[in-house]
N, C-alpha and C positions, 0 to 999 in steps of 0.2 A: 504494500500500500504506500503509495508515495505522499511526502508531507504537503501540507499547504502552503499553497506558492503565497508569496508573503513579497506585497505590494510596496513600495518608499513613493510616497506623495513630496515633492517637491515645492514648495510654498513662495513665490517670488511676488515681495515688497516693491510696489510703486511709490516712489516718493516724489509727492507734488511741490516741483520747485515754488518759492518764495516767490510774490508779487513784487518785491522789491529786497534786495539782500546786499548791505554795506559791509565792508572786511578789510579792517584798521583802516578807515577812513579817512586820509590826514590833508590837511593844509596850512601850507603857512607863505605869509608874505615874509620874507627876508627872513630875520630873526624871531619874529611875532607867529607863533602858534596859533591859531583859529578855527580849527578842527586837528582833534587827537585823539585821533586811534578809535573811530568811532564804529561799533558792531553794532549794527539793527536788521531785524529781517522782521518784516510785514509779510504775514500768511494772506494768500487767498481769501478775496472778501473781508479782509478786517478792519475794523473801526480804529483805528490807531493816532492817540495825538502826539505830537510834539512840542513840549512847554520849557520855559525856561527864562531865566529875567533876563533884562536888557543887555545887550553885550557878551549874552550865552552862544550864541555863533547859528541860530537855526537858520536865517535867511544863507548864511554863506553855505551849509549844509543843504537847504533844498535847491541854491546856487549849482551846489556839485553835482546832487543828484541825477538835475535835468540839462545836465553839460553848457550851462551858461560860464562854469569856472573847470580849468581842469585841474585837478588834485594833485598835491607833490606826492604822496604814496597811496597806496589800496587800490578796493576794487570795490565797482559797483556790477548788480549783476538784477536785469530787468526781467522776470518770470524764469530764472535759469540761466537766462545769456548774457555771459558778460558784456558790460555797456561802457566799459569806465571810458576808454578814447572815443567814443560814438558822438555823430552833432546832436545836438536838441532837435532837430527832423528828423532826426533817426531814431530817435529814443520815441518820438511820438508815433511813431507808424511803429512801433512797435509795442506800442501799448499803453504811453505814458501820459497822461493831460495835467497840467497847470494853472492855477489860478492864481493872480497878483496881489500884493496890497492894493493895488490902485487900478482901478477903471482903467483898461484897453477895448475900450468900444466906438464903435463910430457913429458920435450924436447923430448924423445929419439922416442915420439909415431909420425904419421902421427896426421896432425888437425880429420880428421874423427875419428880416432881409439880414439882419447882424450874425443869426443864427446862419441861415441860410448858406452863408458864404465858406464854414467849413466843411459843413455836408455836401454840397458842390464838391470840394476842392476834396475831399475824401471817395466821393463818387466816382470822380473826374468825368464829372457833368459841365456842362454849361452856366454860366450864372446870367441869372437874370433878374434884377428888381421883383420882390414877393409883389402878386395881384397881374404883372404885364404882360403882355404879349411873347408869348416865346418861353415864357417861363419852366425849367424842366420838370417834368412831373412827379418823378421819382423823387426831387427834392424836397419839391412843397409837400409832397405826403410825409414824408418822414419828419420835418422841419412840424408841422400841424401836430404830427404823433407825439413828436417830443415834449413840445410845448403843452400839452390835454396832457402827459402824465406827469408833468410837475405842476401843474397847475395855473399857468401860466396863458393859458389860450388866448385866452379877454384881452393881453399886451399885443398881442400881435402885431395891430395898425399903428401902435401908437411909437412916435419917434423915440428914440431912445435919451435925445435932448428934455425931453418933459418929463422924465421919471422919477422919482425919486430914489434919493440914495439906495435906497434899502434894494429895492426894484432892481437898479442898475447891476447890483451885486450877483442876482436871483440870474441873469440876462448870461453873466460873464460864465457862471456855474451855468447853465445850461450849454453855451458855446462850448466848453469843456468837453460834457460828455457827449456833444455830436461827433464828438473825435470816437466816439464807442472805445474809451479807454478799458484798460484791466486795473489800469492803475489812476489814481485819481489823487493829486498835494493840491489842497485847500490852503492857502495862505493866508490868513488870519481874514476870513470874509466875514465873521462883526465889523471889520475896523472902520472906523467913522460912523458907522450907521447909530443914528440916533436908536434913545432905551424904549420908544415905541414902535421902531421895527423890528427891533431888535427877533422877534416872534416869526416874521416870515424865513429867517433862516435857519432857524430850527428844523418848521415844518418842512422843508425843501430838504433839509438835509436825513429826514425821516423818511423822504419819497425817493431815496436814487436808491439804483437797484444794488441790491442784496449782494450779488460775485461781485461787484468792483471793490478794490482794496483800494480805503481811502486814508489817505494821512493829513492829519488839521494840525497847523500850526496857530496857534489862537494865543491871546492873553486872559481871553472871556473867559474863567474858571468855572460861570457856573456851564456854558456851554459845553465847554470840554468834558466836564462831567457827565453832562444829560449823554451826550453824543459818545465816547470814546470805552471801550472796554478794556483796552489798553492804553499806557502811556508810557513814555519816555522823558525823561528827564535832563536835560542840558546846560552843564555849569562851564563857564570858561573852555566852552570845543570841545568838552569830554560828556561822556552818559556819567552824570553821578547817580539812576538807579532805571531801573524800568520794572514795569509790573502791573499788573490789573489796576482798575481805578480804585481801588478800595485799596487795594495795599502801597500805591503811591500816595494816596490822601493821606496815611496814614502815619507816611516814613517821617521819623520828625526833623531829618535833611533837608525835608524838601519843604518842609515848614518852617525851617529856617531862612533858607537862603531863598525861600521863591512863594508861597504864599501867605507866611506872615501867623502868626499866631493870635492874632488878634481877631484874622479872618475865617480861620478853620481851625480852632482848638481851643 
């Protein structure tokens, strides 16, 4: 009687590269350090803030990021693929979207047509003023789609010159993800807006979709809060801690050097 044949199952682990993945991150201008040595990796889909007081280095950090600076050592590495020498065109066709401190939009257009121009240029459609003759079709459906799921629809006609701040903001972050990023750096989009709109950028930031991995750079703490499940922490170009929001709220470093005792403890 012969024995029982005796099967070996082989079990192979997929491992879903990082949204975004930094590896000793460094810069410096001459003698001056400005980023040192900084490790972050944003999962798929995650909510992730970046906080840190004045002259913690996060603007030069989402500088490196999105290859508007290039780094004297590391690596940056965009869903898997290293990006660190790539342009900021390159990084974007590959996954990557940006939002400013500051309004880059164009008063003179309708909010749709503002929209409209990178869905064009991602299409590689035609552009033509929202409502005109010749208009490509594939754009304005998409440009309409986008705008009905953030909520936005009602803007459409309206110039981007007459909007208010808050609005303007809501406008930029949409432009954003007509680029259909994977990766999404918020760059402090409370700033300026008055404590009565404050409201509409919550709610917008409650309606983007779910898989994009988004990184907020903010000072709004209670925003950060509402929004982030992770956070990162940035003293003088370095991570002095990262961790859930509950246990960065927590850490009494970062109650020291960045939100204040006064305000959360």
């Amino acid at each position: 009687m012969s024995g029982a044949a005796t099967t070996t199952t082989t079990t192979t682990t997929t491992t879903t590269p990082y949204a975004l993945e930094t590896r000793k991150l460094s810069m410096r201008f001459g003698a001056i350090a400005v980023t040192r040595d900084v490790d972050l990796r944003i999962a798929q889909g995650a909510r992730h803030a970046l906080i840190g007081p004045n002259g913690a280095g996060k603007t030069t950090f989402v500088n490196l990021v999105t290859g508007m600076l290039a780094p004297t050592d590391g690596a940056i590495l965009l869903n898997g693929r290293e990006v660190t020498r790539s342009s900021p065109q390159q990084r974007v066709a590959g996954g990557m979207a940006r939002t400013f401190q500051l309004n880059t939009l164009f008063n003179d257009l309708t909010v749709a047509e503002n929209i409209a121009i990178p869905v064009a240029q991602r299409l590689g459609a035609s552009w033509r003023p929202w409502g005109r003759s010749g208009a490509d079709r594939a754009v304005t459906e998409e440009v309409a789609l986008l705008m009905d799921q953030l909520g936005i629809l009602a803007l459409a006609p309206r110039r981007v010159a007459d909007l208010a701040y808050g609005q303007r903001r809501l406008i930029e972050m949409a432009i954003a993800l007509a680029l259909k990023p994977r990766l999404l750096l918020l760059d402090e989009p409370a700033a300026g807006i008055p404590n009565g709109e404050s409201g509409i950028i919550i709610d917008l930031l409650e309606r983007l979709p779910q898989d994009i991995a988004i990184v907020l750079i903010e000072h709004d703490m209670n925003l950060v809060f509402r929004f982030a499940s992770h956070i990162t922490v940035l003293v003088e170009g370095a991570v002095l801690t990262e961790g859930t929001t509950a246990q960065v709220r927590a850490d009494e470093r970062v109650r020291n050097v960045y939100l204040g005792r006064r305000h959360h403890g």
